[in-house]
N, C-alpha and C positions, 0 to 999 in steps of 0.2 A: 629407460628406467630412470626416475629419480629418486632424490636424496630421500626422501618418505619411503618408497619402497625400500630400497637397499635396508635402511636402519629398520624397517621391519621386517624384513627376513633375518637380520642378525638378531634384533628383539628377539624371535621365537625360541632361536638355535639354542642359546644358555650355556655354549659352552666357555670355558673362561678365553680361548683366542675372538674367538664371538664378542664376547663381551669388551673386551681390550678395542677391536674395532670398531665396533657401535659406540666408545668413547671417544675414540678418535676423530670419528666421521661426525657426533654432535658439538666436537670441540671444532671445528669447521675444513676436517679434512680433504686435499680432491679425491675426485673419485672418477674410473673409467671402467662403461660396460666395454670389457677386451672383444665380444663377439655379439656387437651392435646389431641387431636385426634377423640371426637367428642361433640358434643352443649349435654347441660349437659338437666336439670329438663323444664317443660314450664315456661314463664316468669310468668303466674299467679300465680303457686304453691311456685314459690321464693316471690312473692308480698304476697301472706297470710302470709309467716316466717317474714319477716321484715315489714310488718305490725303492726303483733301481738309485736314484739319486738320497736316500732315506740310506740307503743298505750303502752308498759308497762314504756316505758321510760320518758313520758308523766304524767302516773300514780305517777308514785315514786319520780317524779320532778329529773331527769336524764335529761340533757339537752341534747340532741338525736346528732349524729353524721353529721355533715354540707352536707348538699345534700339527706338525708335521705328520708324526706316527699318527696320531689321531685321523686327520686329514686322510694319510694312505686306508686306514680302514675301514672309516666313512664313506670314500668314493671305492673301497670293496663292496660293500653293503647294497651301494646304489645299482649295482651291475651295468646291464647295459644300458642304462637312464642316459640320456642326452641332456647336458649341460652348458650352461653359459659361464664364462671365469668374468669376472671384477676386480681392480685391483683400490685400492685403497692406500691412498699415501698419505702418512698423520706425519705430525713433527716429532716422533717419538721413532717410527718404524714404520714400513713398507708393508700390508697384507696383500694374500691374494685369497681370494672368496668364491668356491664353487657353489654356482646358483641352477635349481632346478631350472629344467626349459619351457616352466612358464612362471620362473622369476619371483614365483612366491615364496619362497623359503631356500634356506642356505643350506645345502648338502654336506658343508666343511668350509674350514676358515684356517687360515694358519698367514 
């Protein structure tokens, strides 16, 4: 994947973590495909781990990561969709970016 794909998958998405990241990454972010060469876990099995970490963040008064909740419902949505993770590191803040498993569009961002 390159820098052209990636920011057009976030292009499409329009959600404001989406957008926060496609800022990042034209302001000259790095950027790493996490699962170089094939769509990693299904999107549900990723939505129960960040769930459960959604729901402990909640618990402990952790004020959960921007795009989070959204993220957990999005990769509900996807079911059992096979996915690739991205992460996105700007000078502002850290993303990570579930990408459909054929990389054309952003499932969730946060």
């Amino acid at each position: 994947m390159n820098r052209d794909d990636l920011e057009s998958a976030l292009d499409r998405d329009g959600s404001p973590v989406a957008r926060d990241a496609l800022a990042q990454l034209q302001a000259g972010a790095s950027f790493e495909l996490l699962t170089e060469g094939r769509a990693t876990d299904c999107a549900h099995r990723l939505r129960d781990c960040w769930s459960f970490r959604y729901e402990t963040m909640l618990d402990t008064g952790v004020t959960p990561r921007p795009g989070l909740a959204e993220a957990v419902d999005r990769l509900k949505a996807a079911g059992r969709a096979r996915v690739h993770l991205a992460t996105i590191i700007g000078s502002q803040r850290r993303f990570t970016v579930f990408l459909a498993e054929d990389l054309t569009r952003c499932i969730a961002c946060m």
